[in-house]
C-alpha positions in Angstrom: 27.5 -4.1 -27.1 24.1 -4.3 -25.3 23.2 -1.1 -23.3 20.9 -1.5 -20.0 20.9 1.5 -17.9 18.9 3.6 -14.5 17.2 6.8 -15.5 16.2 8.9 -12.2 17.5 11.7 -10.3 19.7 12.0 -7.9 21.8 8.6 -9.2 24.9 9.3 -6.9 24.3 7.0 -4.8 22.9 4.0 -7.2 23.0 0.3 -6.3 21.8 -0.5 -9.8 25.0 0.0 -12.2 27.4 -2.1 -9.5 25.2 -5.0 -9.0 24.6 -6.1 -12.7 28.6 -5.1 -13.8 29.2 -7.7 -11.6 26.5 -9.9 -12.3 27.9 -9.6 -15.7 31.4 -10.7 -14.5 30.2 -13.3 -12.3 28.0 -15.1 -14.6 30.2 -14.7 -17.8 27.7 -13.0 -19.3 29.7 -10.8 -22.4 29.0 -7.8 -24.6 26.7 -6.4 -21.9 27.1 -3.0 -19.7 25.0 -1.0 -17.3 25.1 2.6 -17.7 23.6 5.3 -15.4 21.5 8.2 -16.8 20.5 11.1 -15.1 18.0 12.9 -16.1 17.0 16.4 -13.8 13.7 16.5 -16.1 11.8 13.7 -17.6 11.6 15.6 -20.7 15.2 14.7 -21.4 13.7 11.1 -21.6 13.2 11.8 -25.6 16.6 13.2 -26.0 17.9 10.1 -24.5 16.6 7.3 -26.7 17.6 9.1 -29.7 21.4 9.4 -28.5 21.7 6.2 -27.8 21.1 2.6 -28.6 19.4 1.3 -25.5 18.3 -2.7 -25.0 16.3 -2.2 -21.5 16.2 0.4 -18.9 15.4 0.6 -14.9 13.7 3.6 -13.6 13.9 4.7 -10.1 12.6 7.6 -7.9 11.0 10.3 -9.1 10.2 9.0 -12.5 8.0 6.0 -11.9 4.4 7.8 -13.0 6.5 10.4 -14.9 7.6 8.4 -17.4 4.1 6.3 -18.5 3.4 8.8 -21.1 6.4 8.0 -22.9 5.4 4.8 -22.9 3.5 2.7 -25.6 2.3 -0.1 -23.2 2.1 -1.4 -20.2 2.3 -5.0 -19.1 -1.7 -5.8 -17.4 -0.5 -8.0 -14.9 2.2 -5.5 -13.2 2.8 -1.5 -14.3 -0.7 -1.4 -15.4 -2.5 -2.8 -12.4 -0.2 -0.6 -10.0 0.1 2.8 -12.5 4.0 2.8 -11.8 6.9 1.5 -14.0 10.2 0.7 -13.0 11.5 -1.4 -16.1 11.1 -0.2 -19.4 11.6 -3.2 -22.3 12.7 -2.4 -26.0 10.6 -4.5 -27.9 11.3 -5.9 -31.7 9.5 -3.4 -33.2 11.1 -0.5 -31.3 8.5 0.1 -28.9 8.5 0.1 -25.3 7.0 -1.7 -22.2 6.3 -1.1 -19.1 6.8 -3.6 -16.4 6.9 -3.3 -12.4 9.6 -5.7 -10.9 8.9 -3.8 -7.4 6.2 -6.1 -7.2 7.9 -8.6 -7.0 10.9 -8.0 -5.5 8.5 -6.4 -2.6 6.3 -9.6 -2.2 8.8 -12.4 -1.9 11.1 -10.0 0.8 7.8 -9.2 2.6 6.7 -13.1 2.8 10.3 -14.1 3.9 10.3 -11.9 6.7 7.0 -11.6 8.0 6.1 -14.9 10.1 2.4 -14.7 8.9 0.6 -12.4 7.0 -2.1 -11.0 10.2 -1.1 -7.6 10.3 -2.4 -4.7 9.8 -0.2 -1.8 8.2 0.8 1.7 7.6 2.3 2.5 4.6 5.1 6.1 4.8 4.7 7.6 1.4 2.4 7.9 -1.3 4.5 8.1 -4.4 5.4 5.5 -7.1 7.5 3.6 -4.9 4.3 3.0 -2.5 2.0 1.8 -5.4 4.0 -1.5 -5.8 4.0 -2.1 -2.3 0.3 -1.4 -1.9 -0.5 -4.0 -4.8 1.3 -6.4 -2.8 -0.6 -6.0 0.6 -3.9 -5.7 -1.3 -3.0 -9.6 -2.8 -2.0 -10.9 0.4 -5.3 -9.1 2.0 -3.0 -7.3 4.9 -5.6 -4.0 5.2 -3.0 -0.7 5.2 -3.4 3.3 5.9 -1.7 5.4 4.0 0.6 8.6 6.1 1.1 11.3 3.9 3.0 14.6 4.9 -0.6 15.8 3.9 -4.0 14.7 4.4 -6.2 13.6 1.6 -8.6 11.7 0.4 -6.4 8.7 0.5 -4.4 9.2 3.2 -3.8 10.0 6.5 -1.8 12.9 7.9 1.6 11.8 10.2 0.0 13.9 12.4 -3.1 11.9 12.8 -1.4 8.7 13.6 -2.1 8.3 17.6 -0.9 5.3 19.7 -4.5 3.6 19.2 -3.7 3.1 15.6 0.0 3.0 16.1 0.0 0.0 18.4 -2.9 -1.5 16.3 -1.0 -1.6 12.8 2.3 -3.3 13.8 3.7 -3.7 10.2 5.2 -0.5 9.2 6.4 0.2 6.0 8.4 3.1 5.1 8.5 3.6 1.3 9.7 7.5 1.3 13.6 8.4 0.7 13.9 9.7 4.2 16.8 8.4 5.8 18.7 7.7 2.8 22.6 8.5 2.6 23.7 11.3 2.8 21.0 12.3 5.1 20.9 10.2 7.4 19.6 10.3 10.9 16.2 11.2 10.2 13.2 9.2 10.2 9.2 9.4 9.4 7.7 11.3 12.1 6.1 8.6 13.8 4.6 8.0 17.8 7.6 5.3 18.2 7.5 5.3 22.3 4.3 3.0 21.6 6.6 0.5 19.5 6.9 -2.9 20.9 8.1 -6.7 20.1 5.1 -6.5 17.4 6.1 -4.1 15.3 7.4 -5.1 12.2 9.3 -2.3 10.0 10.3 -2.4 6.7 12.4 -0.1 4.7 12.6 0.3 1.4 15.8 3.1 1.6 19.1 -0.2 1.7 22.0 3.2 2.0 22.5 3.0 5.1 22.1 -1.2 6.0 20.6 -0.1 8.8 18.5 3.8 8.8 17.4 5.6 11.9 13.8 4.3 11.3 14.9 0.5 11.5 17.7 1.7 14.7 14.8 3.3 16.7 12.9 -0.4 15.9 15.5 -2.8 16.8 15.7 -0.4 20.1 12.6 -0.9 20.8 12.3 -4.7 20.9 11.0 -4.9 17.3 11.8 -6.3 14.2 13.4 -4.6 10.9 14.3 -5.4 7.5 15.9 -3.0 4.9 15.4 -2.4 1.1 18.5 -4.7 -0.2 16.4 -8.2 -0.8 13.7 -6.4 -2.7 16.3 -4.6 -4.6 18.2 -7.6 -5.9 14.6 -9.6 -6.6 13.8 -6.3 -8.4 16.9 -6.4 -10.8 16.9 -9.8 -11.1 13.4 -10.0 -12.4 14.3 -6.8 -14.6 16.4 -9.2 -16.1 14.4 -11.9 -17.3 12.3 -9.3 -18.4 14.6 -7.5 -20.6 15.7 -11.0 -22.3 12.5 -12.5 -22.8 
């Protein structure tokens, strides 16, 4: 039996394990199953490759950066270029790869939605999540800010986000867990009275279909998408990965 698996923390909640069980089903594809693992501590990362016999894993929030050390590559063209993994391959020889199928599951959502790439964007969040997403506007040369809870070097505070540079950067991109079930009702603390028939917001949280963020945007006359396409082109291209 071949073992793929998530490791993260929380995984209540994971679309991951349901998905390929029955992708397994559906496509006849035998001697496979799709286990989660929660780890509260990357550390535990060790303890779980010596306990079991693993053939490829996913890796999901907060573990994207914390688990490159563990590592003994990283593919150039993806996990290396955007210093996040979220696939982890067992190779021959027992070591282990890093790839980043965010990318693109991220790009080919964000090109079916968008009518044209002329925006301008701010990007919610600056962990791993956001590194994949900010590879992918870099390539399709959309210019971004970054809104951080805190102000740094390379981002901007929520705080400092007026309605000059609200209104100017109508593709909005939320790539923090807020909203997510079970908390729902909550969204990045955004200037939203200035959102218009421009504004395009995308979520990466899919648990709720739709979150308060892409509510107060469809209210407003603008246009939303959720995390659940760039999920599925994220698995699927974990897939072909892992089976290469």
């Amino acid at each position: 039996m071949k073992t793929y698996g998530l490791i993260g923390y929380p995984l209540e909640h994971s679309f991951s394990k349901k998905y390929f069980t029955e992708k397994y089903e559906k496509e006849g594809i035998e001697g496979c199953q799709y286990e989660l693992f929660e780890l509260e501590n990357i550390k535990q990362f060790t303890d779980l490759l010596t306990e079991n016999q693993l053939n490829g894993l996913n890796v999901t929030i907060p573990y994207k950066e914390q688990v490159i050390p563990f590592l003994d590559r990283l593919d150039p063209e993806t996990a290396g270029k955007i210093g996040a993994a979220n696939v982890i391959k067992f190779e021959e020889d027992g070591t282990l790869t890093g790839y980043n199928s965010d990318y693109i599951g991220f790009k080919n959502s964000l090109e079916s939605f968008l009518p044209h790439t002329q925006f301008k964007a701010l990007v919610l969040g600056t962990g791993g999540a956001s590194k994949a997403i900010k590879a992918v506007l870099d390539d399709l040369k959309i210019p971004f800010l970054s809104v951080s809870r805190n102000r740094s070097d390379e981002s901007i505070a929520y705080s400092d986000v007026t309605e000059e540079i609200y209104t100017a950067h109508t593709l909005v991109i939320n790539t923090t867990p807020l909203g997510m079930h079970p908390k729902v009702g909550v969204a990045p603390d955004l200037p939203y009275e200035f959102t218009s028939d421009k504004h395009y917001f995308f979520d990466v949280v899919y648990n709720p279909a739709e979150t308060e963020f892409l509510k107060i945007c469809r209210e407003k006359g603008g246009h939303g998408m959720n995390g659940l396409d760039m999920l599925i082109g994220q698995a699927e291209a974990s897939w072909v990965i892992w089976n290469k």
